[in-house]
N, C-alpha and C positions, 0 to 999 in steps of 0.2 A: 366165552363163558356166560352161560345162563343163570350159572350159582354161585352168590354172594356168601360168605360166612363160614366159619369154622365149625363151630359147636351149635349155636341157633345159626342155621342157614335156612335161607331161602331160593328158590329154584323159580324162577317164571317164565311163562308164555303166552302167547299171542301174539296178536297183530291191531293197528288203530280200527283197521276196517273187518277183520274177522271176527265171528261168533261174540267170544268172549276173551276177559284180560282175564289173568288166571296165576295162581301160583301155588306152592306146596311148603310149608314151613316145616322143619323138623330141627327137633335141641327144644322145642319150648317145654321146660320146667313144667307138670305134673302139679293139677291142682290152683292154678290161678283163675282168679275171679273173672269171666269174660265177660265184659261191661258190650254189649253187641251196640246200645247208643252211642257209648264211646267210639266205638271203630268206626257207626258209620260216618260221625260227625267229623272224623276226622280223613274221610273220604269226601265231607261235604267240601269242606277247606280246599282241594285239592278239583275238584268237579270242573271242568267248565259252561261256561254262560251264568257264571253266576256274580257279574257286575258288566258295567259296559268294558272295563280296563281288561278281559277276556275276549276269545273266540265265542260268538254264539254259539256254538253246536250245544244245543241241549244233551245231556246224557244226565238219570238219576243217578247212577252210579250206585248200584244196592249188590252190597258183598254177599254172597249163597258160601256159608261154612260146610261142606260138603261131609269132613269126617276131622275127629282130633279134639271135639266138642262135646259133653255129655255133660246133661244136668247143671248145664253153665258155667262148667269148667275145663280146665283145658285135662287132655290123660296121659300128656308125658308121649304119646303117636304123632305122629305126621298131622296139620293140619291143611287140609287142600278145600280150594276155596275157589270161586269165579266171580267176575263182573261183568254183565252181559254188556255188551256193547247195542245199541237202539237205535243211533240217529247219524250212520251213516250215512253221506251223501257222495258215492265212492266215485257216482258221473263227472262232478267238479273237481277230479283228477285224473280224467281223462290226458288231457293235456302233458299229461308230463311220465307218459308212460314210454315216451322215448327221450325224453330231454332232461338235461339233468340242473336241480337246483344251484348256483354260486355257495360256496359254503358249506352244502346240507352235506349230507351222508347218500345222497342219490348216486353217486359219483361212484366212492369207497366202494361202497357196498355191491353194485354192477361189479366193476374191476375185481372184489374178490370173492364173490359167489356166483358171477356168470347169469345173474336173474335177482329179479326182487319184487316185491309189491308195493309200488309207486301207488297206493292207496291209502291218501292219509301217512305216507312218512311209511306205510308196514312194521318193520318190527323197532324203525330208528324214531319214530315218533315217542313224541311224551306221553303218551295216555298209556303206553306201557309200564311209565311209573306206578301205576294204579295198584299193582302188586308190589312194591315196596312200601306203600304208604299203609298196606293192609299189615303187612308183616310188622312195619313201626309202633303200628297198634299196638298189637300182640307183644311188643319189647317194651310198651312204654308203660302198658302194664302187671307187665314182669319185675320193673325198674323200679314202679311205685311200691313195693313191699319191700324195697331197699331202699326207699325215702328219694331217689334217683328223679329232676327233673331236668325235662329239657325246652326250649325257648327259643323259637327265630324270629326275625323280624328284619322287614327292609331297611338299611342304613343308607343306602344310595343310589338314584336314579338319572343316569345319564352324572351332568356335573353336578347335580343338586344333593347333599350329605345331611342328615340328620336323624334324631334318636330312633325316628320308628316313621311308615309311612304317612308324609302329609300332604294337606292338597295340592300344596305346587307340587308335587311328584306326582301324583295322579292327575294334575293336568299334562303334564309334560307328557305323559304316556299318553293319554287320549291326542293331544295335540298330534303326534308321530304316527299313530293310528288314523287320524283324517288325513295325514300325507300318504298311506300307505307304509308305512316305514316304519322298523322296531328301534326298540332301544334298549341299551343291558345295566345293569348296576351293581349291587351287591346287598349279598344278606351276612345279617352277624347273627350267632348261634350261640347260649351259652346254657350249660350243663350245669345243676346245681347236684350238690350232695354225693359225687360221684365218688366211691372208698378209694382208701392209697391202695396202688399196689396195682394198680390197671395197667396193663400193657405190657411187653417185653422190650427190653434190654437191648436185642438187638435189628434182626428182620422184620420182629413183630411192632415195634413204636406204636402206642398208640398216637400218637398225630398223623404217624404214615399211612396210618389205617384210617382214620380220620378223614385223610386228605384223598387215599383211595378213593372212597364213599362217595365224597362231594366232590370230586371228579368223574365219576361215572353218572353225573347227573346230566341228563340235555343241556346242553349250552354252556355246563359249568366251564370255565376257563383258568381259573384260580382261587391260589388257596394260601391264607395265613393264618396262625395262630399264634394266642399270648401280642407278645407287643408287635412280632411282625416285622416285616419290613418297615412298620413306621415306627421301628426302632434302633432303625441303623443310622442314624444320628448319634446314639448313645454310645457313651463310653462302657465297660463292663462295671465300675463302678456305679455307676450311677442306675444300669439296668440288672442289677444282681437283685434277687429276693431275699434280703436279710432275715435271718430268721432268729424269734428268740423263743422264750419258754412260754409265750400264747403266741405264737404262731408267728406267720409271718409277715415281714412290712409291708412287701406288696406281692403283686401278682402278674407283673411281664412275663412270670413261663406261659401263662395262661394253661394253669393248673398242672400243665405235665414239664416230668423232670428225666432227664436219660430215657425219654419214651414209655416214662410208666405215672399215671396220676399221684399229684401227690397230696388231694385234697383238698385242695384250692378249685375253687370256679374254674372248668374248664369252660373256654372262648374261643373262636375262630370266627373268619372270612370266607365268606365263597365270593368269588367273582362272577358274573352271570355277563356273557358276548349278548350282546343285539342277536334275536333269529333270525336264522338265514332263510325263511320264506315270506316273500316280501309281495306286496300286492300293486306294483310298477312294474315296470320293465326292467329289464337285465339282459345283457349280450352274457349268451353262456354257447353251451355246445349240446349236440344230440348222441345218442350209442354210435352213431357212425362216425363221430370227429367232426362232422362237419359246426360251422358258426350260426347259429341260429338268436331271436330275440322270443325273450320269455316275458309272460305278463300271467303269475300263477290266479287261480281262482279259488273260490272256497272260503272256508271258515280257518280265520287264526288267530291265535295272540300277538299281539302288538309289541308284549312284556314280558318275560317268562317268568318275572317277580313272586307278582302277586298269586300265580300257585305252586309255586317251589318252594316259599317255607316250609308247609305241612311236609314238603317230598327231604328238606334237608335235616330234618326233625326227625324222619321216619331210618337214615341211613343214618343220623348219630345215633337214633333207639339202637336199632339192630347192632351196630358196632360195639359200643358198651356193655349192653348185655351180652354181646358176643365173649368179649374180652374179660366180662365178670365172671361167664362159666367155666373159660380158661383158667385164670387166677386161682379159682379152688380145685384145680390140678396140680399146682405148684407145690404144696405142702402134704403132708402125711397125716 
């Protein structure tokens, strides 16, 4: 599946090392303001080489809105869009055009399409995200005329836990990057202003859909929302949301209830693995079976952190506006 979404979906393609990253939004609402600073600054978030705690590979990353655009707004059409790709160095992948990464998607992907482009990851790498982050745009400011905001930030790096990224986390990451070596942690996400009545009842949950999202992200590995797992301590007394006639005491659903918001701050976790492309050695294997040792080359992230907010932001956009243009199907 290349297409994410119900009503606002998105469709994308490309590859790390081909042409351009690219994609096709269609469902976007007819008439909203297109802030083009907005989208791109929110492709800057998302770019890499833009600190040392990144892969060097320069790319500007400059979205071309193709059609779906007129006069600065959006017309209710399809919009299709690219991101040219610049600063391939497709030579420093040579190496691995028969051998396959510990972890990656080298492997999978060989075994179930018989061929791939070991070029920069091809379609498994992250810079593919680059059209989700364009579409979040386009949802985030659909959302804003419903008062809709959304917020990530790192909670956790390796063992180190706290409100938002601080130095000793960005040293921890630098420090793993002069070993050659990644590290994973966790982002929290939270959703203001979001109306009751989001999501369905049953198949549809918005968490499930939620959790979809930030599971089809690179590296994602996990997912909690509301209190979580770290609230299986609690008895149901003590983790219920009492409610009275200004609202309610607290907020362990973490805004959704039976799968549908119920107006409260929505909240969630994503868990982020260490990448599995590492710049040391590794006993792996080659397309023949045989045992071979790998020492990859090239440009990479050390952390996949620090540009996966912008990307877990961009799958909560798209999912709630999703789910808010469903919602006004429900009634007559």
């Amino acid at each position: 599946m290349n297409t994410f979404g119900t009503i606002y979906r998105l469709t994308s393609f490309g590859e790390s090392h081909g042409p351009a990253i690219g994609g096709v939004i269609d469902g976007m609402p007819a008439g909203i303001e297109v802030d083009m600073d907005f989208i791109q600054s929110e492709l800057a978030r998302r770019r890499p080489g833009q600190s040392d705690l990144t892969t060097s590979r320069k790319e500007p990353d400059e979205v071309e809105i193709l059609s779906g655009v007129f006069d600065n707004k959006t017309t209710g059409t399809p919009i299709g869009f690219i991101v040219r790709n610049t600063n391939q160095h497709s030579q420093d992948y040579e190496d691995l055009r028969n051998v396959f990464r510990p972890s990656h998607a080298d492997y999978t992907y060989h075994m179930k399409y018989g061929i791939r482009d070991h070029r920069g990851g091809g379609r498994s790498s992250a810079r593919i995200t680059i059209s989700r982050v364009v579409a979040g745009a386009f949802a985030k400011l659909a959302l804003k005329q419903i008062g809709v905001d959304i917020a990530a930030r790192i909670t956790q790096v390796g063992d180190i836990v706290g409100e938002s990224l601080t130095p000793e986390m960005e040293n921890l990451i630098r420090e793993v990057k002069a070993q050659g070596d990644t590290i994973g942690g966790v982002i929290t996400c939270n959703i203001k202003g979001c109306p009751v009545g989001i999501g369905e009842p049953e198949f549809g949950k918005l968490h499930q859909q939620l959790g979809a999202a930030m599971l089809s992200i690179n590296a994602a590995h996990g997912f909690d929302y509301g209190a979580g797992f770290g609230g299986l301590h609690q008895k149901g007394s003590e983790q219920n949301d009492i409610m009275t006639p200004d609202g309610f005491k607290s907020n362990n659903s973490g805004g959704i209830q039976g799968g549908i918001s119920n107006g409260e701050d929505i909240y969630f976790r994503v868990a982020f693995k260490p990448i599995a492309t590492q710049l040391r050695e590794q006993e792996t294997i080659n397309s023949e079976g045989e045992s071979t040792v790998l020492k990859v080359k090239g440009r990479h992230d050390p952390c996949v952190l620090p540009r996966a907010v912008p990307i877990v932001e961009a799958m909560a956009a798209i999912t709630i506006l999703d789910n808010y243009l469903l919602s006004k199907m429900t009634r007559i």
